[in-house]
N, C-alpha and C positions, 0 to 999 in steps of 0.2 A: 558910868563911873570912871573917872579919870584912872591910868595909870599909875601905877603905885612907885614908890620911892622905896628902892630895897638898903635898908639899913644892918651894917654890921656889926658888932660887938653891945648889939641890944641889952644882953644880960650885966653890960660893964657902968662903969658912970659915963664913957663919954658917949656911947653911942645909947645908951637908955636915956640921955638928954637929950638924945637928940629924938629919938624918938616920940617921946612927951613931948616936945617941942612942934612938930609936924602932926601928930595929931591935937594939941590945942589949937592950930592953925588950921584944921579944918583938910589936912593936908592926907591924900590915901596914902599908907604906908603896907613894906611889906619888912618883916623882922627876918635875919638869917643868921644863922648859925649850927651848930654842930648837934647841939640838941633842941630841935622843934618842939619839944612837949616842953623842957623850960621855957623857951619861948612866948609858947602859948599860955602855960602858966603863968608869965611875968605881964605878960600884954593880952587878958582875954579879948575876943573877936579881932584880936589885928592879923593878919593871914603869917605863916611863918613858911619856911624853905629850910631845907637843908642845904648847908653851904657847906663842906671840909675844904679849906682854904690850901690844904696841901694836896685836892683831889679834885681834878682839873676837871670829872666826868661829873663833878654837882654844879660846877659853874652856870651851864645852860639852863636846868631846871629854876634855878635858884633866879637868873636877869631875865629870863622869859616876860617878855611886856612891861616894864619897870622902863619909868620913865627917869630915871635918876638912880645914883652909887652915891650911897655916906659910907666909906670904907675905912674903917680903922686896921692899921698894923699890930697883930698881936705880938707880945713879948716876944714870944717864941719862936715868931718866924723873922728870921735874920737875912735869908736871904728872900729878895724881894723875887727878881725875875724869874726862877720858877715858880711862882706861887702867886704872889699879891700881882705882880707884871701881865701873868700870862693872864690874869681876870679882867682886867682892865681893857689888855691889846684887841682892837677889833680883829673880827676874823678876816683873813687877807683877800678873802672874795667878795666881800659885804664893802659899801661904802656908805656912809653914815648920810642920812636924809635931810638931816639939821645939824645945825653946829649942837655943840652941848659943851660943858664945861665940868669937869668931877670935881668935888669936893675929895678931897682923901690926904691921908698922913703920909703916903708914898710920893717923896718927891717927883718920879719917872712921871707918875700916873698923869700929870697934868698934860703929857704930850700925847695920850693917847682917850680915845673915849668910845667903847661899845656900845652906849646906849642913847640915843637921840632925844633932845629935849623938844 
């Protein structure tokens, strides 16, 4: 099975489009967010994560084997580089395999990429 595509703000309109969108397309997805059982509730069988965007120790669990970041900014989070930044930044000892390119609302995010397409 291919690699899943870890999608954020599942529970919302822009990331719940997108989500339907990748699985009409035949596409593995994984759903992440704060609460997995809505997750799972809103997307049965699609695999869900725990992601707290403000808690840098769900990051790894949550991009483990994901071959792609749909990363929405929630309202709430204002500042980027503790949070949405430090998700994205590769870790300083790792050097990426493939190029990849993120899709995300975080302007920074386009110059950095943890996860290899």
């Amino acid at each position: 099975m291919a690699a899943p595509v870890l999608v954020t703000g599942a529970t919302g309109n822009g990331g719940g489009a997108v989500t339907r969108s990748l699985l009409a397309a035949g596409m593995a997805v994984r759903v992440a967010g704060t609460n997995p059982t809505a997750l799972r509730k809103r997307f049965p069988g699609v695999p869900a994560a725990r992601l707290d965007l403000r808690d840098p120790r769900t990051f790894h669990a949550a991009l483990d084997g994901a071959s792609g970041l749909f990363l929405l900014r929630p309202p709430q989070i204002a500042r980027v580089g503790p949070t949405l930044n430090a998700l994205v930044e590769p870790p300083r000892t790792a050097a990426p395999s493939k190029s990849c390119s993120p899709r995300s609302s975080v302007p920074s995010a386009t110059r950095h990429c943890p996860i290899t397409a």
